[in-house]
C-alpha positions in Angstrom: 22.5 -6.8 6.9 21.4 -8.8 9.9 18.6 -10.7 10.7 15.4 -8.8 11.5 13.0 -9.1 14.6 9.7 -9.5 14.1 9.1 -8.0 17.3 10.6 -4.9 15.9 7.8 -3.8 13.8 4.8 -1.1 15.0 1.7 -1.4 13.9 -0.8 1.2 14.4 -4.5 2.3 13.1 -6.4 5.7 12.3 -8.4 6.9 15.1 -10.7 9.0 12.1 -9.4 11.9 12.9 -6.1 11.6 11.7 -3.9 10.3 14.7 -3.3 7.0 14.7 -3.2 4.3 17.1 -0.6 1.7 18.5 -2.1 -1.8 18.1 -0.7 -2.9 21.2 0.0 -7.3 22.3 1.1 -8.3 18.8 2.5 -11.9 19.1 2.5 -12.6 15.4 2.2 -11.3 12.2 1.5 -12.3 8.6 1.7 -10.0 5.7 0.4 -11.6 2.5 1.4 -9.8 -1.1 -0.3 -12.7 -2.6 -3.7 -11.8 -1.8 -6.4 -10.8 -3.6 -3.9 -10.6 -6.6 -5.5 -11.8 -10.0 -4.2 -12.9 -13.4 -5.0 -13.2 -17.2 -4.4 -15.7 -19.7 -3.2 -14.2 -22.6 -2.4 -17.6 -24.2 -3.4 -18.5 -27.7 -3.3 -21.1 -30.2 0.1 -19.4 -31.1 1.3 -20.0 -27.9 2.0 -23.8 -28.4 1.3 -24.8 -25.6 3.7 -22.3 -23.2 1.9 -20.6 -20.8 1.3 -16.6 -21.2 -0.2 -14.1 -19.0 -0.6 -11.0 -17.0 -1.0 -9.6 -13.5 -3.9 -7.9 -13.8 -4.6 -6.5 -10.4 -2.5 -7.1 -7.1 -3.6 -6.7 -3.5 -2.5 -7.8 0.0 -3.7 -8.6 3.8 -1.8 -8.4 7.1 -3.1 -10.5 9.7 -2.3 -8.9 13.5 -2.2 -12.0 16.2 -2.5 -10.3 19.4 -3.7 -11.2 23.0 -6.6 -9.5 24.1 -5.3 -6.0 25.6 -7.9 -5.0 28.2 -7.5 -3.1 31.6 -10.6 -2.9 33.9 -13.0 -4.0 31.6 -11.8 -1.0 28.7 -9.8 -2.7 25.4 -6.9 -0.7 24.8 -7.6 2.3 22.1 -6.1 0.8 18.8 -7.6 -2.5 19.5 -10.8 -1.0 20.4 -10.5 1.2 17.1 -9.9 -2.3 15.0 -12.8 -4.0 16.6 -15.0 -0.7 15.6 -14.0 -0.5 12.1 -14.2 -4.7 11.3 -17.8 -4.5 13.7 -21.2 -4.7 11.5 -21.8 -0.9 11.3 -18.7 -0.3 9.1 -19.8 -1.4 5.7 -19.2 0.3 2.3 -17.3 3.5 2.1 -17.7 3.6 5.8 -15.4 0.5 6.4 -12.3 2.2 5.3 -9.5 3.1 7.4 -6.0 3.9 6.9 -3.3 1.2 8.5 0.0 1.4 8.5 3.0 -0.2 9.9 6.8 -0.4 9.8 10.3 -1.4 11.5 11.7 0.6 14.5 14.7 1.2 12.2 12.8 2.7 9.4 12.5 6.4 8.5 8.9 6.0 6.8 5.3 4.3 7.3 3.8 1.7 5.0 0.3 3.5 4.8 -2.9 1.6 3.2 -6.3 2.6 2.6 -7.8 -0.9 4.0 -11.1 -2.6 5.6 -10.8 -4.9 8.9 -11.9 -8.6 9.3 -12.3 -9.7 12.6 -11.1 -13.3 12.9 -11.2 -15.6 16.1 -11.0 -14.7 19.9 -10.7 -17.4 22.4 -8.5 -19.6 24.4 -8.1 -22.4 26.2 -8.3 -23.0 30.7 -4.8 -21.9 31.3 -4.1 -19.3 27.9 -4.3 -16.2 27.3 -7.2 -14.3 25.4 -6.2 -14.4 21.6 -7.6 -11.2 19.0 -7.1 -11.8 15.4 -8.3 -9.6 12.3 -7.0 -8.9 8.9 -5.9 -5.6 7.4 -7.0 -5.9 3.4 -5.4 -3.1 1.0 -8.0 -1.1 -1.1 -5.8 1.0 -3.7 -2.2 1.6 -3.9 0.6 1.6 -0.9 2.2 4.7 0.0 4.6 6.1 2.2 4.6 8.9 5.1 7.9 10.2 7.1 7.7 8.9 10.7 
């Protein structure tokens, strides 16, 4: 197997109704299986001195770098949808959405049930606008045919 391009990979959001949502200008991507995870000491005086211990929950973020997709003053639908669901009204039960993602060359979607943080926007005299937020899982991964 060959290397694989990062460019390769779709990521897309639910529009609430079902369909989801091309999140459109991605220039980087960081998905973190490290995140969120948390652990228990199970060691003892029996132990003598070697660490023990369990994984007792495990989680995970994706953080989408994008430049800011905007034509005639509209953002671009799945941006616009991310910005909505990581905006101040969508707390609680109402902050969930369903993300998913996956390579061109795959036959199924990475699907999570997950809650958007906006991160920075800005940019410097002769950049681009940048858009960051981060995808964080709530429950299990699953799976859905393309």
């Amino acid at each position: 197997m060959g290397a694989v391009s990062a460019r390769d990979w779709i990521f897309q959001i639910n529009d609430g109704s079902g369909n989801y949502l091309e999140i459109t200008k991605i220039q980087t991507w960081d998905l973190d299986k490290g995140a969120n995870n948390e652990e228990a000491d199970a060691g003892s005086n029996d132990s003598d001195g070697v660490y023990e211990g369990f994984v007792m929950q495990r989680g995970a973020t994706m953080q989408l770098d994008a430049l800011h997709d905007m034509v005639a003053g509209v953002v671009a639908p799945g941006q616009a949808r991310v910005e909505a669901m990581s905006g101040d009204i969508a707390v609680g039960a109402a902050s969930l959405t369903m993300f998913r993602w996956r390579h061109i060359s795959e036959a199924l979607w990475r699907v999570w049930t997950c809650y958007v943080m906006a991160g920075g926007r800005g940019g410097g005299h002769n950049d681009l606008g940048s858009w960051t937020h981060t995808f964080t899982k709530s429950g299990p991964e699953t799976t859905a045919a393309v």
